[in-house]
C-alpha positions as CSV (number, residue, x, y, z in Angstrom):
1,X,11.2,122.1,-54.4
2,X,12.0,120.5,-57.8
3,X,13.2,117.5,-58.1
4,X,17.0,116.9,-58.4
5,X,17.0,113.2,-58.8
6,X,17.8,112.3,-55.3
7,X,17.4,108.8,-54.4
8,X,15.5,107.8,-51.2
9,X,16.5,103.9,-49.2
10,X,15.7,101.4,-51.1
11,X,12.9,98.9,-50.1
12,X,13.0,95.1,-49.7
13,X,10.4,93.9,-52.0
14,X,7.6,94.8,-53.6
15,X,4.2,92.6,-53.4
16,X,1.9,91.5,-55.4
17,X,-1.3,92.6,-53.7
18,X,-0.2,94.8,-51.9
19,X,-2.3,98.0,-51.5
20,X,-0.8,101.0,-49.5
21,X,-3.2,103.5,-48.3
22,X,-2.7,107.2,-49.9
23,X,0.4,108.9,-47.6
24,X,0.8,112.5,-47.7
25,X,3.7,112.3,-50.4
26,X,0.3,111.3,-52.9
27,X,-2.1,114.3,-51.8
28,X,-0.6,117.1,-55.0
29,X,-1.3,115.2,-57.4
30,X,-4.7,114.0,-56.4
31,X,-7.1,115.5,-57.9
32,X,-5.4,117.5,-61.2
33,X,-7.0,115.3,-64.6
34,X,-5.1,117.3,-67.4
35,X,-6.4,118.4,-70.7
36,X,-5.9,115.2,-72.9
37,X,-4.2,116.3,-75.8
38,X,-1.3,115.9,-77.5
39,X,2.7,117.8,-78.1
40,X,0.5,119.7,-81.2
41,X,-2.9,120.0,-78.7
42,X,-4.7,117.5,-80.7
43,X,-7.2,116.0,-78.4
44,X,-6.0,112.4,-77.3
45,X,-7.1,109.0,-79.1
46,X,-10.9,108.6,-78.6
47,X,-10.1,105.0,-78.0
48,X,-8.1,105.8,-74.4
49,X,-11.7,107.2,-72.9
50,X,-13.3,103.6,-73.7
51,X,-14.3,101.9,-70.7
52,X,-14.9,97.9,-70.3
53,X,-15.4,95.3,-67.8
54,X,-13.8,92.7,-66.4
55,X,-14.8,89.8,-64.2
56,X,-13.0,88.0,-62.1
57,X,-13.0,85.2,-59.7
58,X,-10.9,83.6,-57.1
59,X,-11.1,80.5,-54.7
60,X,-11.0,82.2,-51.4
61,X,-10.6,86.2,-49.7
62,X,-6.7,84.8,-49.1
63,X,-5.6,84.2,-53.0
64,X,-4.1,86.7,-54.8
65,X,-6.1,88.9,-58.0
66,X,-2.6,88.7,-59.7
67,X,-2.0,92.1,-59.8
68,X,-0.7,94.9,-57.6
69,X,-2.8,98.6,-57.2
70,X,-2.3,102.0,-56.2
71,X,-5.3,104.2,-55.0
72,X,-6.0,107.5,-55.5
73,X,-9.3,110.1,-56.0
74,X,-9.4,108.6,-59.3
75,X,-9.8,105.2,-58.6
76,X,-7.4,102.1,-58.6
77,X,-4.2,102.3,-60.6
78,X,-2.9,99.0,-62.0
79,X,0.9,99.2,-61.5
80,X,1.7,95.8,-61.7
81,X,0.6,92.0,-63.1
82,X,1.4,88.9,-61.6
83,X,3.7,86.6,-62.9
84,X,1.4,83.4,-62.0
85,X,-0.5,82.0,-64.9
86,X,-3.2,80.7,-62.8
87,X,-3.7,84.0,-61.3
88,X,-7.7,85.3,-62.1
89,X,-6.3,88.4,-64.1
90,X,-4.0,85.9,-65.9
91,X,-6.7,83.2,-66.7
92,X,-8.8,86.7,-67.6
93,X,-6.5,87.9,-70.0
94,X,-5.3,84.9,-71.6
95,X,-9.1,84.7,-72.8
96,X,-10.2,87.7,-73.5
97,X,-9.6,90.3,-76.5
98,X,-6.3,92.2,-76.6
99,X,-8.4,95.2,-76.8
100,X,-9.8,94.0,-73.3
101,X,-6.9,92.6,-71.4
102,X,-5.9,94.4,-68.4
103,X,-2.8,95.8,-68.5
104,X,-0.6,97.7,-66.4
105,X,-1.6,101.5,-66.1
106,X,-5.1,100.6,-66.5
107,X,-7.6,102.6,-64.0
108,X,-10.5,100.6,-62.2
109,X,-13.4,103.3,-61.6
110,X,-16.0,100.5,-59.9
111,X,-15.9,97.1,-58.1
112,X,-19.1,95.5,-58.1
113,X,-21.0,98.9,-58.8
114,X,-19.4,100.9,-56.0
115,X,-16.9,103.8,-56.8
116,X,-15.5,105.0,-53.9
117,X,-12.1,104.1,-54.3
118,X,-11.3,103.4,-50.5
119,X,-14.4,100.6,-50.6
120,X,-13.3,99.6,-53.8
121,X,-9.7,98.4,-52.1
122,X,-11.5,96.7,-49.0
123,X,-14.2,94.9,-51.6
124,X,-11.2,93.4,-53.3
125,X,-9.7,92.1,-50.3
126,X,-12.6,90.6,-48.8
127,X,-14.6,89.6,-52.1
128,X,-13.9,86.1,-54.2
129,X,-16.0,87.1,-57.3
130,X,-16.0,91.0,-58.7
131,X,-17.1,92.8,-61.5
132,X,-14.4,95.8,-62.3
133,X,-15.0,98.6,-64.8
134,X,-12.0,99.4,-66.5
135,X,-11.0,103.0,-67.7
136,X,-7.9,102.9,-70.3
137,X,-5.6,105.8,-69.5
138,X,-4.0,107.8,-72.3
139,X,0.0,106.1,-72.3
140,X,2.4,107.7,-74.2
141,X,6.3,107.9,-74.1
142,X,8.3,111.3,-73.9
143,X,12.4,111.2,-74.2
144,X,13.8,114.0,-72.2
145,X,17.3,115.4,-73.5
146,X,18.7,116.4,-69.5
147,X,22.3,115.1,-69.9
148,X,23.6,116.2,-66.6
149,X,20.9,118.5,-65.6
150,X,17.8,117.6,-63.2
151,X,14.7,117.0,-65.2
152,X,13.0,120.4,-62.9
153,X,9.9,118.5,-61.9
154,X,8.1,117.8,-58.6
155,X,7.3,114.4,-58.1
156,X,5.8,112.3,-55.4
157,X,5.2,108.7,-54.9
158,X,3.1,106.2,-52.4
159,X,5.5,104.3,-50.0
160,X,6.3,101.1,-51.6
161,X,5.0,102.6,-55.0
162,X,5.6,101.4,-58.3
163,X,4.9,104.7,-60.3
164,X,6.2,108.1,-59.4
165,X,3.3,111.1,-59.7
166,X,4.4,114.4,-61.5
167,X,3.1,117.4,-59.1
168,X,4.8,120.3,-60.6
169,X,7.2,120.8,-63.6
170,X,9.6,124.5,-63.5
171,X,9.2,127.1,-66.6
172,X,12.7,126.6,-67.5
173,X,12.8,122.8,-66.9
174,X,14.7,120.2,-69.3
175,X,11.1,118.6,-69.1
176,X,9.2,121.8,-70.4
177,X,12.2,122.5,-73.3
178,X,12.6,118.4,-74.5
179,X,9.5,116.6,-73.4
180,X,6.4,119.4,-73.4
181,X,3.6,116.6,-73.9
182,X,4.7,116.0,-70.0
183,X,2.1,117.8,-67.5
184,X,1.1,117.8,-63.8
185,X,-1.3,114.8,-62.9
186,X,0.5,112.4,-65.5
187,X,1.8,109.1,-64.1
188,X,5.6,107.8,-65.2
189,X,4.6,104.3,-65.0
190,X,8.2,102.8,-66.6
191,X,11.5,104.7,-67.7
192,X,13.7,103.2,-70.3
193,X,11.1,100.4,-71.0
194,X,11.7,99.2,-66.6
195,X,8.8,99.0,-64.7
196,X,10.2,98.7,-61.1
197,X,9.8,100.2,-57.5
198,X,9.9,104.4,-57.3
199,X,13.7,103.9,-56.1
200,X,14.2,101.7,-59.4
201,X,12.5,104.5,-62.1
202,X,14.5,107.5,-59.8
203,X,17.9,105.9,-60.0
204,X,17.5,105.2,-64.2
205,X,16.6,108.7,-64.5
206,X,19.4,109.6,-62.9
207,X,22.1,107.4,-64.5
208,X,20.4,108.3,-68.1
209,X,21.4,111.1,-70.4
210,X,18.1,110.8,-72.2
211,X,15.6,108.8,-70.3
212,X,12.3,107.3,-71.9
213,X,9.5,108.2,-70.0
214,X,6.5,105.9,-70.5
215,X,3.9,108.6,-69.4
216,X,-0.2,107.1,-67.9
217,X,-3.0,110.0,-68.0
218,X,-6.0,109.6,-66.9
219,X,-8.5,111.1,-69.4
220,X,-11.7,112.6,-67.0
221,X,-15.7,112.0,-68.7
């Protein structure tokens, strides 16, 4: 069933820290890691395959990382930084090159050497001092001319998400016609510049003519 911007009950809050465990509205788009190329099939920047580390600490097991995560077969999605400037990613990224901050989309692939994504979550509860690898995702923005129409995707979301997960996208879509760089797997992390909670980024596509889609892939080794 494609999606025809229906808005689900919108949630209290949304907190920092929090990491919901993969529901069955994440399971389509899983495991799909599309070809990384661009509207004209040129392969993606070399530079959104490059992966660094960053290390962080933290006084106790109860303080927060400063930033919120998703998890999924890839690894741990970054959907959200803390406002906090004492915060370990903040104190991190105030330091560090821009080329090395962590940012919002980014995808952490290892927690003190382990990969499994499900461990990784539990070490960063539990752990005060971790070493992340980073994996920069290729981000892009995509304007889709819909006016009235539905944008004829698929999506799904984690409850209490912050990004919404495109799972399948119609021949004859809006999508397809206006915004063909778009594919299954790829991650709306913000429409019309707003970052917010899934009910946020679905009602803005549905009051805009032309929403801006600010589009996260995850380009595979």
């Amino acid at each position: 069933m494609f999606f025809c911007c229906a808005v689900g009950a919108s949630q209290s809050e949304t907190l920092i820290e929090s990491f919901p465990e993969p529901g069955p509205s994440a399971e389509p788009s899983l495991f799909v890691v599309p070809e990384a190329t661009s509207t004209d099939g040129e392969a993606a920047p070399e530079a959104t395959s490059r992966a660094f580390e960053v290390a962080l600490t933290r006084d106790s097991s109860d303080a927060s990382w400063g930033f919120n995560r998703e998890m999924d077969a890839m690894g741990l999605h970054v959907v959200q930084l803390g406002q906090d400037a004492d915060g370990p990613v903040q104190v991190y990224n105030a330091a560090a090159a821009e080329e090395d901050r962590l940012c919002e989309g980014d995808v952490i692939v290892s927690v003190n050497l382990v990969t499994d994504p499900a461990t990784m979550g539990r070490m960063l509860r539990t752990e005060t001092e971790v070493n992340l690898v980073i994996r920069r995702p290729w981000i892009f923005d995509e304007k889709v001319a819909k006016g009235e129409k539905p944008l004829g995707i698929s999506i799904s979301h984690l409850p209490g998400g912050r990004v919404l997960h495109v799972d399948a996208i119609a021949e004859e879509s809006v999508v397809r016609a206006s915004a063909a760089k778009v594919a299954v797997g790829d991650r709306i992390l913000r429409v019309n510049g707003r970052s917010g909670t899934f009910q946020e980024l679905l009602r803005e596509i549905q009051v805009s003519d032309a929403p801006l889609l600010t589009v996260s892939r995850f380009v595979a080794s």
